[in-house]
Backbone as a ProteinNet text record, in pm:
[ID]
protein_1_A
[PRIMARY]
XXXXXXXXXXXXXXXXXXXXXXXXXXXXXXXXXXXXXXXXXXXXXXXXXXXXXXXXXXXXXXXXXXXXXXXXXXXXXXXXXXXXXX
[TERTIARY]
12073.8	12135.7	12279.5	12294.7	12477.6	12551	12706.2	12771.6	12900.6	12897.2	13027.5	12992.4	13032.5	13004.6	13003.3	13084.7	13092	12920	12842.9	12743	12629.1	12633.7	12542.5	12564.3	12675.3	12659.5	12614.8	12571.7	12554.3	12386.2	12342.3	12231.4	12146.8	12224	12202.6	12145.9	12318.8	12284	12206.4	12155.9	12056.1	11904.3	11894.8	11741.9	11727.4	11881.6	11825.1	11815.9	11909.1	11826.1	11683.4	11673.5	11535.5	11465.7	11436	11345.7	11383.4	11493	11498.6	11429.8	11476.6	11389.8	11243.9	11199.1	11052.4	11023.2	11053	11008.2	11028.9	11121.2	11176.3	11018.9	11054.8	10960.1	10784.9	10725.1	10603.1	10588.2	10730.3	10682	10697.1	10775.7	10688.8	10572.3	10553.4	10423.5	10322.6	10343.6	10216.3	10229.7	10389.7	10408.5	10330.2	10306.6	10257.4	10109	10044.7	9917	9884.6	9955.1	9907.8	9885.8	9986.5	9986.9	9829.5	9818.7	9695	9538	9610.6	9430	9456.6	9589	9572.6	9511	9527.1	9531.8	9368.2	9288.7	9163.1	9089.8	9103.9	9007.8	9093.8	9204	9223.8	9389.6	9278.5	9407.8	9496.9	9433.9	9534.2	9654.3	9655.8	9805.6	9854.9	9807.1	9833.2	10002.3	10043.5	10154.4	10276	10217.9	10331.1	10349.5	10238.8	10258.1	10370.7	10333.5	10433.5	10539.1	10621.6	10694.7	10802.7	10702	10742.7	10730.1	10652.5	10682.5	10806.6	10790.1	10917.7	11057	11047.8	11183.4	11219.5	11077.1	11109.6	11179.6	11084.5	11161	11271.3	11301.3	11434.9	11564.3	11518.6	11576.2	11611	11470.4	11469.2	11585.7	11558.9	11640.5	11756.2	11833.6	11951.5	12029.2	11937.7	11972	11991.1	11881.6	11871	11776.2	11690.5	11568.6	11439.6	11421.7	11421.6	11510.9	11441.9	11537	11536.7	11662.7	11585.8	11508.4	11484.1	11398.3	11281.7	11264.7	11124.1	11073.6	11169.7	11113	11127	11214.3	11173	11026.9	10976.4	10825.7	10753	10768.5	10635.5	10621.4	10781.6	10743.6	10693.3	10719.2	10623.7	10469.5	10441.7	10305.6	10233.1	10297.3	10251.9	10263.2	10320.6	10328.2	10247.2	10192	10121.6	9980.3	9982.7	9801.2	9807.8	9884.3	9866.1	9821.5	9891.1	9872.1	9723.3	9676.1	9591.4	9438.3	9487	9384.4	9379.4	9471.3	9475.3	9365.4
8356	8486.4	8479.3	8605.2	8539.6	8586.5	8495.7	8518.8	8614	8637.3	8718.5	8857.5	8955.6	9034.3	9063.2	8945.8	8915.7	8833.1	8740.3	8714.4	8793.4	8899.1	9008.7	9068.9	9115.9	9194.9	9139.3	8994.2	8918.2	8912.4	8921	8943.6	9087.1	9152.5	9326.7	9352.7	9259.7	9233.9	9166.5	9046.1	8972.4	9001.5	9131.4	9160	9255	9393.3	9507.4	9442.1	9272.4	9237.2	9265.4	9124.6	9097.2	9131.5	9282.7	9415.5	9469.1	9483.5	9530.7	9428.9	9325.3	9172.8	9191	9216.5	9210	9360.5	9445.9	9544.3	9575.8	9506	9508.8	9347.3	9227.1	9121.6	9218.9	9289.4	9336.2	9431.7	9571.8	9587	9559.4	9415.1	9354.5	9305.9	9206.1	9186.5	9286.4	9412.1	9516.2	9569.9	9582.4	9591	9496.3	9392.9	9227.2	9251.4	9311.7	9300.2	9463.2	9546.9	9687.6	9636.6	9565.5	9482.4	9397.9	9364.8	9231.2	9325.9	9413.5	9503.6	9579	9619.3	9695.1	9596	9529.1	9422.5	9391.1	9378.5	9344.9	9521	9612.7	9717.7	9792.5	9793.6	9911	9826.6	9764.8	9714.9	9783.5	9874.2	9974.6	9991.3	10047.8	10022.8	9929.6	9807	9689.6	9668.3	9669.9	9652.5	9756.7	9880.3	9948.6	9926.4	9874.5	9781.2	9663.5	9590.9	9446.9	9510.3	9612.6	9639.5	9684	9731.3	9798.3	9643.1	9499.1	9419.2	9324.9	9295.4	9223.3	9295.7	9468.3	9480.5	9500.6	9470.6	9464.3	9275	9235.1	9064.5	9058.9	9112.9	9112.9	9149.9	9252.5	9293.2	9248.4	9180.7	9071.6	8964.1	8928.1	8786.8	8834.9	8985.2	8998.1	8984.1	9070.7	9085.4	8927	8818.2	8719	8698	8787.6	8806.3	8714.9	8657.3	8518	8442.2	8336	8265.1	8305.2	8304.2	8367.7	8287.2	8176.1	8046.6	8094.1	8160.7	8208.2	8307.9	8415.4	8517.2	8530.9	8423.7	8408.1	8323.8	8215.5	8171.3	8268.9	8368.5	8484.8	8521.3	8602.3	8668.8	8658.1	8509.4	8434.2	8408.1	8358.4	8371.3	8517.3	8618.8	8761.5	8815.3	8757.2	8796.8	8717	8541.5	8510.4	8533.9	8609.4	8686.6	8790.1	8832.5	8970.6	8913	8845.4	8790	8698.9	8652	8566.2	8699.3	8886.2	8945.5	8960.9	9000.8	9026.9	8980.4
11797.1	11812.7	11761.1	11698.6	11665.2	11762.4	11750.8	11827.3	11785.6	11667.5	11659	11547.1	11524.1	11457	11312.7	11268.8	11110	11092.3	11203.3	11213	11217.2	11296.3	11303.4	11180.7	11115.4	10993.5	10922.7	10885.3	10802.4	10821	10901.4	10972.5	10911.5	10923	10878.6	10738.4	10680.5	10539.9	10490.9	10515.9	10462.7	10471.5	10593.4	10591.6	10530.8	10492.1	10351.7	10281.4	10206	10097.8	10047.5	10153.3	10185.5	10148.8	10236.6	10199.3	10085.9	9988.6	9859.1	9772.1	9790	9681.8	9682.1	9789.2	9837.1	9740.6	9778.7	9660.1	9482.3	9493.1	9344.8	9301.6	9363	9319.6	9323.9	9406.1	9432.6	9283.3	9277.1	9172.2	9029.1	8965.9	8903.1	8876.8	8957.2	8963.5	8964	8998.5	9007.6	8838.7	8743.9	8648.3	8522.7	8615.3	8465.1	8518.1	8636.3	8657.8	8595.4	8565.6	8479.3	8345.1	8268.2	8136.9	8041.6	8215.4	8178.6	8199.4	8294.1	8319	8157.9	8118.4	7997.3	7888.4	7863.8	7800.4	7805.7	7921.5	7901.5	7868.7	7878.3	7913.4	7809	7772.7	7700.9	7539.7	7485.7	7385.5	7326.6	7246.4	7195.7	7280.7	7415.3	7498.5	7507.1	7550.2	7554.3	7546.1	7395.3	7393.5	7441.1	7479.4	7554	7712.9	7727.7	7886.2	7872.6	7742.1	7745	7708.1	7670.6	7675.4	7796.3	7867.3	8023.8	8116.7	8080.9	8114.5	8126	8039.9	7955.4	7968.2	8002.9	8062.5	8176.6	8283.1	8405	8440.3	8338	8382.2	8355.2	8241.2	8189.6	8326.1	8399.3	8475.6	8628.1	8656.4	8762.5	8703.6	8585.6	8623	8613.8	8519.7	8534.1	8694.7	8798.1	8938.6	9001.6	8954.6	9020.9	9121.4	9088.9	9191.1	9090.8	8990.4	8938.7	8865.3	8819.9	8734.8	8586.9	8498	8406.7	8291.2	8285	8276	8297.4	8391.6	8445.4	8395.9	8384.9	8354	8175.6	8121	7948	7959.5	8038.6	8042.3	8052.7	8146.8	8149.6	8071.5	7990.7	7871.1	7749.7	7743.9	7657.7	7686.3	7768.2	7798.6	7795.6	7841	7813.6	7700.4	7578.1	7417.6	7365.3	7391.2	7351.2	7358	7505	7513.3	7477.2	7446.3	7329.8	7197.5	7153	7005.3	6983.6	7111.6	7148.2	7100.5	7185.9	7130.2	7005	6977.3	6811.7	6758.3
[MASK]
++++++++++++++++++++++++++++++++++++++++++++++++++++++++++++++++++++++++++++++++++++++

């Protein structure tokens, strides 16, 4: 429990994170899983999904909600299965 109020605010603050990270990380991921269903069922879109991908990662790692190491690996792996349908 904290004991002083710079503790509790800190407390406050770290769980709106939290709950903002948790939604911003979910909808990526719901963003790279629209990409890949586009990607199997409907190619022609395909690449306007990886587009809407690739600038949601872009955007995660700007915030720091990944690394951006990570999110240049996805985007690579998600341009190479595009190219992979081709």
């Amino acid at each position: 429990m904290a004991t002083s109020r710079s503790a509790e605010k800190r407390i406050r603050v770290n769980e709106s994170k939290r709950v903002r990270n948790a939604a911003h990380k979910s909808a990526l991921r719901t963003t790279i899983k629209r990409y890949e269903a586009a990607l199997a069922n409907d190619p022609a879109n395909a690449p306007a999904h990886l587009q809407k991908a690739i600038k949601a990662l872009d955007k995660a790692a700007a915030k720091g909600l990944i690394h951006k190491n990570a999110a240049s690996r996805k985007k690579s792996r998600l341009t190479r299965n595009l190219a992979k349908q081709a």
